[in-house]
N, C-alpha and C positions, 0 to 999 in steps of 0.2 A: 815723412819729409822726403821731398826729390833732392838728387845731387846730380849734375852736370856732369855729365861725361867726357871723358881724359885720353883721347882716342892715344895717344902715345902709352899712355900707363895704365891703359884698358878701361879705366872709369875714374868716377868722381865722387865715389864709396863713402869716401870721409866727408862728402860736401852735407852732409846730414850730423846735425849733435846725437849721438848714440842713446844719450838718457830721451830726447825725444822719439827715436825711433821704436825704442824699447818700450814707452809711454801710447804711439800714437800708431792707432790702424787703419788711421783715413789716409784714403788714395790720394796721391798728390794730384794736385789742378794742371801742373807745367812739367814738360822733359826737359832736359837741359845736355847739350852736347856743346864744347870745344871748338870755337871755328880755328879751324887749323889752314893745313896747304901752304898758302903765299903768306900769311898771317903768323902762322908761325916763323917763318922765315924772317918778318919784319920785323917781330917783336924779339927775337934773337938780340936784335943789333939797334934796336932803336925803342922807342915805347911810345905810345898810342896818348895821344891826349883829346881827340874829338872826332865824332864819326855822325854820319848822317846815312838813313838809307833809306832808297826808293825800291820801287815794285822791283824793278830789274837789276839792281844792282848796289854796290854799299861804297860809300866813299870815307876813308880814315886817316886822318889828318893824325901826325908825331912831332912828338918834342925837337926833331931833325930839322923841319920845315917841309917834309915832306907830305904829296895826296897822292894815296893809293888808289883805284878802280877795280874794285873785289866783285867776283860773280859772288853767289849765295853760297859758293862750297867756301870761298877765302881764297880761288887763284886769284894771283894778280893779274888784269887786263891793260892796266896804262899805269904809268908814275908821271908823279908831275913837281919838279922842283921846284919852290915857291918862295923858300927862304932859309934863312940859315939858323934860323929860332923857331919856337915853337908854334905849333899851328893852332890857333887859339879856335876857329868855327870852321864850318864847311856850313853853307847852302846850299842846297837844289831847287830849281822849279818843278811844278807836278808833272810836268812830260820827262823830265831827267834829261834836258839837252841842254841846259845852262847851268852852270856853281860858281858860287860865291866864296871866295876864300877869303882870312883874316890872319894876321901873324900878329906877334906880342912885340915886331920892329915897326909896326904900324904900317904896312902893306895891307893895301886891300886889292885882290882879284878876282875880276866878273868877266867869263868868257865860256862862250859856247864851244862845249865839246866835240860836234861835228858841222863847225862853222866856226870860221874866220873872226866873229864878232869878239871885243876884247876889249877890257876896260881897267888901269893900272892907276894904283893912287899911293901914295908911301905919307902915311902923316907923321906929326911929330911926337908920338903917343903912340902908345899900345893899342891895338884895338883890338878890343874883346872879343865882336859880335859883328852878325853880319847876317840878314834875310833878304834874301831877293825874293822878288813879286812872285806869288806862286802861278801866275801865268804870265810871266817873266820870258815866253818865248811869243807873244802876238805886241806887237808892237806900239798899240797902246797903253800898253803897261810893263815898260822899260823901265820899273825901279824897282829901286834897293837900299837897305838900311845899313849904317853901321853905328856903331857902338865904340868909347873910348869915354871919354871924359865929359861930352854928348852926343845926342841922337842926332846924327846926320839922316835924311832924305835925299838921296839922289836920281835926279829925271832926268831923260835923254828931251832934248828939245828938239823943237821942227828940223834944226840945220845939224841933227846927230850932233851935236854939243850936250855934255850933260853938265847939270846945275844940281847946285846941293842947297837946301835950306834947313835949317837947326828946328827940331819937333822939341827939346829938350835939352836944359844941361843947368848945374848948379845942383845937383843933389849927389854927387859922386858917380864912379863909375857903371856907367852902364855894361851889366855884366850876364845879363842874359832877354832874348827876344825870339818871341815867333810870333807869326803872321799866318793867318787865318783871312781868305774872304778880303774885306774892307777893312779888316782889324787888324791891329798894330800892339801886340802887348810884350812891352819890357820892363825890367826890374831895375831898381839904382840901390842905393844904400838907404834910401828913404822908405823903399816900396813899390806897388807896381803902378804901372799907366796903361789904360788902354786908350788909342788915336784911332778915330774913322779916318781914314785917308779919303772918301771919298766925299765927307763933309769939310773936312780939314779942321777935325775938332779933336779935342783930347775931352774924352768923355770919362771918367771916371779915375780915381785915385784909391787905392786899395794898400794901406801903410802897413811897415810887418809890424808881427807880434812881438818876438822875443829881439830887442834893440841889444843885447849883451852879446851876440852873437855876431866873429867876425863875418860880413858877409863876402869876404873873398874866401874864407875857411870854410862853409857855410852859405853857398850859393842860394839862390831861387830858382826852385824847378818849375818849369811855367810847360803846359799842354791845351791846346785845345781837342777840346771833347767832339763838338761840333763847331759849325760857323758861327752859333752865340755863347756857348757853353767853354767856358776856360777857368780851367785847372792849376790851383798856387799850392806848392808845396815850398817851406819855408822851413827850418828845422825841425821842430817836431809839428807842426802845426800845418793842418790839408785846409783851402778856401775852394770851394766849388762856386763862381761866378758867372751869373748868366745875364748878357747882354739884352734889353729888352729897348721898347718904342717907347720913346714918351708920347703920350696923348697931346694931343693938340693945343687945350686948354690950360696945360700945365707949362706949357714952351717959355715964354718968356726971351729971357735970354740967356738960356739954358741950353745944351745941346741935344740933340734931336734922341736921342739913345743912353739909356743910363743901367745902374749896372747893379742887382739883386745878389746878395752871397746866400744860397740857397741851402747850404751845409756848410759847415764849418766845425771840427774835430782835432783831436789832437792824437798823434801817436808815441809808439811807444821810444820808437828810434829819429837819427836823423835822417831825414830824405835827402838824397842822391837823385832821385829822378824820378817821373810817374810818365803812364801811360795808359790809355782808357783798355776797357775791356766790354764790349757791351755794356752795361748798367753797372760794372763794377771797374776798381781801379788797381791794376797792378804798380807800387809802392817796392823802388829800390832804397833798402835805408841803410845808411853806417851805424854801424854798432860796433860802441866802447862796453870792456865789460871789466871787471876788479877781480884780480889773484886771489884768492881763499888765501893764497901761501904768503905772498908780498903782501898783498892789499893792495896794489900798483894799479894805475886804468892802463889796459892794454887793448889793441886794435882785433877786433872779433873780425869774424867769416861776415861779409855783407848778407843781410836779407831780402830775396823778391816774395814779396808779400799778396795777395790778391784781398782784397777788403771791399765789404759792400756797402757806399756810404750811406749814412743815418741822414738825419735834420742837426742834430747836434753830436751825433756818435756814427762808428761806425763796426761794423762785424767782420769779424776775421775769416777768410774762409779759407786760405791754406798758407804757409811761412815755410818756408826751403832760406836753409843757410845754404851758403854758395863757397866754397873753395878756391878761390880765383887767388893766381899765385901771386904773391909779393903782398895778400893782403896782409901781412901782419905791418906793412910799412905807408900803407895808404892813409891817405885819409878823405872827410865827406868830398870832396870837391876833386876828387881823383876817380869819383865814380860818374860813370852818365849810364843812363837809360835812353836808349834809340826804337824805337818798333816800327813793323811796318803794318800800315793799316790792312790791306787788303789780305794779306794770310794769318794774322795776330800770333807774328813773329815779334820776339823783345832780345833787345841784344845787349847785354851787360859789359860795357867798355872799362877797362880798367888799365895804367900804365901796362902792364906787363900779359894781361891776356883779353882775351872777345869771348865770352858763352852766350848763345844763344838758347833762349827758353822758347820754348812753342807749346802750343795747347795739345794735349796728348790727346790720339786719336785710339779709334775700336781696339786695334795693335795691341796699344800701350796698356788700356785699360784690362786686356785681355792679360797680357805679359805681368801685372803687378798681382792678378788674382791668382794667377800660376804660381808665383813667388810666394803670394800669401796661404798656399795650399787651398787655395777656393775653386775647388774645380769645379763643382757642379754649377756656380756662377756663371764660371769663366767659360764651360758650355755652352750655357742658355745663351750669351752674351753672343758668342760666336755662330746660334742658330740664326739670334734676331739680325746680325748683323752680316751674315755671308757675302754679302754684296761689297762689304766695303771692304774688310779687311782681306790684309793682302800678304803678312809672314803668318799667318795660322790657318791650322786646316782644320777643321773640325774634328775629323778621324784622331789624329794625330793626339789635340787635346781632350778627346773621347779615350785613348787609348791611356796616357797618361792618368787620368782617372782612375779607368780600372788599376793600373798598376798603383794606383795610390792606398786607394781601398783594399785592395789585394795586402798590402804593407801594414795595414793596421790591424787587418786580420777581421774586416768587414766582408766576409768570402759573398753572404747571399745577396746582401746590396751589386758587392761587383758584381754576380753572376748575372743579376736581375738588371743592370745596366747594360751586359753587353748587349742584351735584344736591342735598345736603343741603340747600339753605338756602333756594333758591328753589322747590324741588319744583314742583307743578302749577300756580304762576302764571304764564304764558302770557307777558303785560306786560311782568315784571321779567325773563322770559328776554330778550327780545328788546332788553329796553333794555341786558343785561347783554355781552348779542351785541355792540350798534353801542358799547359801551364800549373791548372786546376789538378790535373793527376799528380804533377811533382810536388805539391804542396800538400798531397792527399784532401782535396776537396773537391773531387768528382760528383760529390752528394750534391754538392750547393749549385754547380751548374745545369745539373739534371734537367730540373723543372723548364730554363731556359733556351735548350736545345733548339736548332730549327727544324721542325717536324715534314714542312710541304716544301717553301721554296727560302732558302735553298736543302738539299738533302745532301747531308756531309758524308764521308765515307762509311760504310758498314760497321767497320772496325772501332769507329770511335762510338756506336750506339753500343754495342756487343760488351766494349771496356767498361762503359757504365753500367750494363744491365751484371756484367761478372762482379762488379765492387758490390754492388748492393745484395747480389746474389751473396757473397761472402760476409754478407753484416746485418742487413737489414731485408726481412721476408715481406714485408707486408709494402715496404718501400718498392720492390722488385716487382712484386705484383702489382702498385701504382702506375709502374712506368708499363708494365705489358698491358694494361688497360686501355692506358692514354695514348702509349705510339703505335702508328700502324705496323702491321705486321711485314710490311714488303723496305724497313728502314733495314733491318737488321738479318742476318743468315739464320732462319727460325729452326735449322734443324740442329746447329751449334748450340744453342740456347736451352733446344729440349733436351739434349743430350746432360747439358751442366745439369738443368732440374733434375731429371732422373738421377744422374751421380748423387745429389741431395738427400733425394726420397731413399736413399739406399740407407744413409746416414737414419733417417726419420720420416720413415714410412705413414707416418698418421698424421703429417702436417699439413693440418687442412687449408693452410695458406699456398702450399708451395700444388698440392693437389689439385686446386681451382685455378691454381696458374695455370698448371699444366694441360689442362682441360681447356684454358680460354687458348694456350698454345697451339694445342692439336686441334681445335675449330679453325687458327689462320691459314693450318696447313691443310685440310679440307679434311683431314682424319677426325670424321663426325662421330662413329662408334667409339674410339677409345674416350672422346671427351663426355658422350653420352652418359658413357657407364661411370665416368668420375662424378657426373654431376652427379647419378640417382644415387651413389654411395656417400654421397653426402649430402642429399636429400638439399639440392641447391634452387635455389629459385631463377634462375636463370636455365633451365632443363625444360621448361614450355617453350622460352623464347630460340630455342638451339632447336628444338622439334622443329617448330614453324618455321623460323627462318631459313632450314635447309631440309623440312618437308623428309623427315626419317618416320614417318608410320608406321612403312614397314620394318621398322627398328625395334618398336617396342611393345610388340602384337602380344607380347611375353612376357611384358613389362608392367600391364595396367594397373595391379594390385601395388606394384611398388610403386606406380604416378598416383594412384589415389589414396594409399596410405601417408605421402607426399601432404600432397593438395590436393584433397578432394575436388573440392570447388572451381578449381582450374582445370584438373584432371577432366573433370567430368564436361564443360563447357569444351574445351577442344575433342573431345571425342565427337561429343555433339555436333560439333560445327565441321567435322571431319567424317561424317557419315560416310560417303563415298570410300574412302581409305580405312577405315576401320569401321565393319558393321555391326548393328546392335546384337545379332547373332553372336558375333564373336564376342564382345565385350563383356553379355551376360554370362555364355561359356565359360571366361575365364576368371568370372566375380562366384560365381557357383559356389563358391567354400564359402564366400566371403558374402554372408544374405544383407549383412550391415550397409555395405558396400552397393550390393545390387540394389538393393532400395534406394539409395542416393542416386545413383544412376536411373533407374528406370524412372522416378518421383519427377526430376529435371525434365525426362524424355515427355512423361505426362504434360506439363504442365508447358510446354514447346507447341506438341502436338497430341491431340486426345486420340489422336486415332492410328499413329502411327508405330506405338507396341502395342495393339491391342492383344495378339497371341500372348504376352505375358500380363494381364489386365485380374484372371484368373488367378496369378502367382503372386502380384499386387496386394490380392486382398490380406495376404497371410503378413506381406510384408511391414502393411502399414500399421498391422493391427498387433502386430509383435515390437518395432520401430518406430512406429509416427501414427498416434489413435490419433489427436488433433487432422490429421488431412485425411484419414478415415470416412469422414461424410462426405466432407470435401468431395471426393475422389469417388464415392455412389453417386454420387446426384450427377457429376458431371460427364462418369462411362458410360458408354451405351453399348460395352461388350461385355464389361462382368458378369458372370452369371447370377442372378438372385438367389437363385435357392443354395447357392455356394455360400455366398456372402452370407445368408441369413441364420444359415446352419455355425460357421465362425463367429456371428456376431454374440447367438444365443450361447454358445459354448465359453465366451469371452464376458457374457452378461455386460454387454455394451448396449443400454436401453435404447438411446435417442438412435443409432443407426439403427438397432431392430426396430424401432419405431416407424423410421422412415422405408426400410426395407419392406416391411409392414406395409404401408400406405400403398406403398408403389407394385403391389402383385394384388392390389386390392385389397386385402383384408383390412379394411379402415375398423372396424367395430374392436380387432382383436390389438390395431394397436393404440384407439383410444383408451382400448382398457389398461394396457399397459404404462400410458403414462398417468392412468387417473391412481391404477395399483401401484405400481415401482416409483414415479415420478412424485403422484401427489402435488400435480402441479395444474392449478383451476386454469390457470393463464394460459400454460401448453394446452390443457385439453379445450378450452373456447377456442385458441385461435388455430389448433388444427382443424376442428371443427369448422369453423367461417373458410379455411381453406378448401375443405374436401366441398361444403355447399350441399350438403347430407344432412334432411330433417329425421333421418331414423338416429344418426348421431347426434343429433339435439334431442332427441328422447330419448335414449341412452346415457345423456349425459345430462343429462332433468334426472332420470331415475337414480344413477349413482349418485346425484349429488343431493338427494330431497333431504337423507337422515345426516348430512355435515352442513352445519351453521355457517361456516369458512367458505365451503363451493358454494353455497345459495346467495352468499354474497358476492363473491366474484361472478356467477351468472347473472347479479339481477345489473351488475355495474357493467355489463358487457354487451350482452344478448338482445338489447334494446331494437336494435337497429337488423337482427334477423330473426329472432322469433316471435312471438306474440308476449311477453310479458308476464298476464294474465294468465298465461298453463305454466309459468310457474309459481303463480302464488297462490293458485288456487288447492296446489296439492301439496303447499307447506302446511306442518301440520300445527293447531292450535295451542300455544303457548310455548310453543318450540323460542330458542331466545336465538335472533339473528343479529351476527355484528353489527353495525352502521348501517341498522334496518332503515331509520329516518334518512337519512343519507341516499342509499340506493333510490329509495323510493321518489324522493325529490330528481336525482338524477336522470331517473324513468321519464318521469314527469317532463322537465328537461330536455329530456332527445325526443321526446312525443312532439312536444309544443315546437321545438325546432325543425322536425318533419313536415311537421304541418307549414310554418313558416316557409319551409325550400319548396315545397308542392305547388301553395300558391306564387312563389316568386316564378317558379319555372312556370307555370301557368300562364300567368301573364306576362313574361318572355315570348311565349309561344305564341302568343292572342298576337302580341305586337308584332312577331316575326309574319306571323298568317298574313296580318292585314298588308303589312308593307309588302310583302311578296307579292299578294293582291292587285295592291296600287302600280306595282311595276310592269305586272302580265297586264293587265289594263291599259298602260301609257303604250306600251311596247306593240299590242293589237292592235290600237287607233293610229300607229302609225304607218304613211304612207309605202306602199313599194314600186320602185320604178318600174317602168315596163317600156321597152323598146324593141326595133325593129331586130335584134338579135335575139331574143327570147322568142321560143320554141314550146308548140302547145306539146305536152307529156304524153299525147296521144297518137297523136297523127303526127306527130314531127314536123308539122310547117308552122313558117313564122305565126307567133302569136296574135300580129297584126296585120289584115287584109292589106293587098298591096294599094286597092283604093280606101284611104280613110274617109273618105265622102258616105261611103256604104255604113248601114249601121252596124255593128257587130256586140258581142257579147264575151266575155271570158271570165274565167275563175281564176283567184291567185290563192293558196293557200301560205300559210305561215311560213311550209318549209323552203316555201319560196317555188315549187312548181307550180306550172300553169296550164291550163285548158280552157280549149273553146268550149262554152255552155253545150253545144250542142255534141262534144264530143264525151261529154261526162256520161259515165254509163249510167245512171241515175241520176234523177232531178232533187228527190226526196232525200236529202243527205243528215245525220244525226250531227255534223260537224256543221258550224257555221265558218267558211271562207267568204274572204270578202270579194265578190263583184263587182265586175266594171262594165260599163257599158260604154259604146262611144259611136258618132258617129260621122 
């Protein structure tokens, strides 16, 4: 609920029922403030009974007979005495240079305010009411209404004479009118009328609802919306009326224009006054309400209501009781509603005070989220809207924030806020820093610091990095990770670690600190030797990055008992800085070691340890047999008779085997895999390797007395030996496995040899002939011959300079030429082709 503000007694606090405010957390629609200055002044000494107000200014007729001329603040600008009784209306035209006054002595006055023009009438009755033309300043439309006991019409005529003629009377007092347009709508005690003045018809009749109701206790609040759209409040009861065209065909003798109630509802109170709002209607209502204690009706706080009308209902969207003094002694018809269109200003007139509601702007919306502890809203609200509003600063409402959060004891939210809030001001960081320290939560702001721009003073990195140094090890070492090393005084900082380390020499967090420390400060050896005593994985990256080789020439058994794998790749890729001489020198103890090493160097480059190739063999054959052959087949400096001597000492068959092959002895090492191996398959296909028919008889002979190798040779051998010499000296009744089998397979690769013989055969016939057909096409074609070609003999042109003469020449294929008679023989074994010409 909003309450109006009491610029004397500072606000208008009570103007909200406290069970509602306690109930309701929706933002009010309307602000409300006291028009005060010359208005208070007035109402001191007199009280308010009708007020009218235009864009520029507010006129407020009293019970005195007096009309005020109020700016929008409430000074007074003119007074104008008009009667000695009460001032029942005021009038304006839309430019505000003419008013229409009315007294309850039956005075009526119409004169322009910065013109002479003036018009004075005193009848014998009260008159209620009173609208001049609202373009009442161009002189075609010099009229005016009043209201008493009927509707007078008054025109100014050609000879400045005005005439009045009666629109209405016989139904009581006419007690309230406005004029819209060509529209004329007043209220009697029967109900309302609306008059086209411009047809001179009274177009519709709209009678009240509730007839028990006095209607001088109990007015009719009458608005238009627009120029066809008008607005009836009647005590509890809202009519929305829209003026529309009769059709043509419907005319009769009807008036041109008839009139639709397009809503109609009922409320909860009595209406005092209405006024549009865009699409919705703000609803001043009197409200009686009954003592719990007496049971007595007594006079409540009026209501400004904002409601969205229905078809037959309507929704509420915000209700502010209003404070407005002497209300306990008012009643319905002691209230008016005024607004003015163009700013959707409403001003609540009562005997005794003026508030003015207006629609609350960015400002206001901002100011009740603040109230309501909504800060993070009341932010966002003040981001989207920097442009407009004009008492809030962003900062300011950022600042409150954190100190809000801060109060609740949300330390990381605040922390994590100030980056938003306080961004690049330098100042408010530091002051927000020695805030966070007195509250002991230097922890919570850490993470949020400004690192690049802005960089705060030293001292406030240094206080954080000492708190967590004093609580938290691993926290301490986050921040020396994350900040750079040039925020803070890094030799201050090493000094406190070591202090530390004195306490707890083995802590390996505070140790890898120190070591990331002594790298900011360029002291690479101290941090070196903390990493390798703690075997860190960050001790290749500290190498390379600041290029210490010759740091650890000393070192390499503790990088490769470390990380081999890494170890050994940066040495490699660091040849230049550390050579394989030295590296092996220092692995010497360590042969596990040198074999990793040397194995990598192989397998990079085959030829570039070959001095240690010899050494190799021991290593791989003690360490790594799997890269053992590997590693012979692919040297071409190890010594054989080395290697073969280790191999047989190791009884490592298949590299003596291959050792074997390769210094020639192919006989000594089929035998070896037909004895040790026993393997038909090894010994064929080393056999079909070597392409050795004494090892195919060799290997007929060991195999003639086993059943097993006579099978695996007859499934194999197909396609290099003859078949036939080995069956013929298998021996009779000997029982061979899968003898059917082989021998079909024979059969098999026979018949499909033959098969591939003849296909390549006639491949070959087709390839012949087409080659054939081509040298054939290619020699029956012609070659040019012209005055630029030169006989291969005698170097003059090929063609006599008289072509009349006959002549003779030879051209052959490869394209040189000769005159017949320059060929050193006639009898040639080649046939070129001849030309003759003449």
């Amino acid at each position: 609920m909003a309450e109006a503000e009491e610029q004397e007694t500072g606000s208008l606090e009570e103007s909200t029922d406290e069970s509602e405010e306690e109930e309701s957390e929706e933002e009010p629609k309307l602000k409300y403030e006291r028009l005060s200055n010359g208005v208070t002044e007035i109402l001191q000494k007199d009280a308010a009974s009708c007020m009218t107000v235009h864009d520029k200014f507010l006129a407020l007729g009293t019970h005195y007979g007096k009309v005020y001329l109020l700016d929008v603040q409430g000074n007074i600008t003119q007074k104008f005495d008009i009667s000695p009784v009460k001032i029942n209306q005021i009038s304006l035209d839309e430019s505000g240079e003419h008013m229409g006054v009315c007294s309850e002595d039956g005075k009526v006055q119409v004169f322009g305010l910065y013109s002479g023009e003036e018009f004075h009438e005193t009848f014998d009755c009260p008159i209620k009411i009173i609208a001049v033309h609202p373009h009442f300043v161009r002189s075609s439309c010099k009229q005016f209404v009043t209201g008493g006991k009927k509707l007078l019409l008054f025109e100014r005529s050609w000879m400045s004479r005005w005439k009045s003629s009666v629109l209405h009377e016989g139904e009581g007092n006419i007690r309230s009118v406005k004029w819209r347009g060509h529209l004329i709508a007043w209220a009697n005690n029967m109900g309302v009328k609306i008059f086209d003045i411009a047809s001179k018809q009274r177009i519709t009749n709209v009678p009240r609802d509730d007839i028990s109701l006095r209607p001088d206790m109990y007015p009719c609040s009458l608005c238009w919306q627009d120029n066809v759209t008008l607005i009836i409040g009647w005590g509890t009861s809202v009519k929305i009326c829209s003026v529309k065209e009769r059709h043509a065909s419907e005319m009769r003798d009807l008036p041109s224009r008839y009139v639709e109630i397009v809503s109609q509802f009922e409320t909860e109170f009595y209406i005092s006054g209405l006024a549009p709002l865009c699409d919705q209607l703000v609803v001043l209502s009197y409200v009686k309400e009954v003592s719990e204690k007496t049971e007595r009706e007594y006079c409540a706080r009026p209501r400004l209501d904002i409601i969205q009308p229905l078809s037959e209902t309507c929704e509420e969207i915000s209700s502010d009781a209003l404070t407005v003094r002497g209300f306990q002694e008012n009643e319905c018809r002691d209230y008016h509603l005024e607004y003015s269109e163009g700013e959707s200003l409403f001003y609540i007139v009562s005997p005794r005070d003026v508030v003015v509601a207006k629609e609350r702007d960015q400002d206001d919306h901002i100011d009740w989220l603040l109230e309501k502890k909504k800060y993070e809203e009341a932010l966002m609200a003040a981001e989207i809207s920097q442009k407009n509003i004009k008492r809030h600063k962003i900062l300011d409402i950022g600042l409150a924030y954190i100190n809000h959060l801060v109060e609740k004891g949300e330390y990381d939210i605040a922390a994590r806020k100030c980056q938003k809030i306080l961004g690049k001001n330098a100042a408010l960081w530091e002051y927000e820093v020695y805030k966070f320290k007195e509250i002991g939560q230097l922890k919570a702001i850490s993470p949020y610091l400004p690192r690049g721009d802005p960089v705060l003073k030293p001292l406030i990195y240094e206080m954080i990095l000492h708190e967590f140094l004093e609580s938290d090890y691993e926290g301490f070492a986050t921040l020396i990770r994350e900040w750079p090393g040039d925020l803070y005084n890094n030799s201050v900082i090493v000094q406190a670690v070591r202090d530390h380390l004195k306490k707890d020499s083995q802590n390996r967090t505070l140790l890898k600190t120190l070591a990331e420390l002594y790298t900011y400060d360029k002291n690479y050896g101290n941090a070196l030797e903390i990493y390798l005593t703690l075997r860190h994985k960050d001790v290749f990256q500290l190498i390379h990055k600041h290029n210490l080789f010759s740091s650890i020439k000393d070192k390499i058994v503790l990088l490769m008992d470390f990380d081999s794998e890494k170890a050994v790749d940066m040495l490699l890729d660091n040849e230049d800085k550390i050579s394989i001489t030295k590296v092996v020198e220092e692995l010497e103890d360590r042969p596990e070691l040198q074999h990793v090493y040397l194995h990598k160097l192989f397998k990079r480059d085959h030829h570039k340890g070959q001095r240690y190739h010899e050494k190799q063999i021991s290593l791989y054959a003690e360490f790594d047999r799997p890269n053992l052959l590997p590693f012979l087949r692919d040297s071409i400096h190890c010594p054989l008779e080395k290697a073969l001597e280790i191999c047989q000492q190791r009884n490592f068959v298949e590299e003596t085997v291959y050792l074997l092959s390769r210094m020639g002895n192919s006989r000594s090492a089929l035998k070896m895999i037909m004895e040790e191996l026993h393997d038909v398959d090894k010994a064929i296909e080393f056999a079909k390797e070597q392409d050795d028919g004494e090892l195919w008889e060799d290997l007929i002979l060991y195999s003639i007395d086993k059943p097993p190798f006579i099978t695996g040779l007859l499934n194999n051998i197909g396609t290099h030996v003859d078949p036939i010499l080995l069956i013929h000296r298998i021996k009779e009744g000997m029982e061979i496995p899968n003898l059917r089998d082989s021998l079909v397979k024979i059969l098999q690769d026979y018949n499909l040899q033959i098969l591939l013989r003849e296909g390549c055969k006639k491949i070959l016939v087709a390839d012949s002939l087409s080659l054939l057909k081509k040298m054939h096409r290619t020699q029956m074609k012609g070659i040019l011959v012209d005055e630029e070609n030169i006989c291969e003999s005698c170097l003059s042109p090929i063609l006599p300079s008289d072509t009349a003469k006959p002549f003779s020449a030879v051209v052959f294929h490869c394209r040189h030429m000769f005159h017949k008679e320059c060929l050193p023989m006639t009898s040639m074994e080649w046939k070129p082709k001849s030309w003759s010409g003449k």
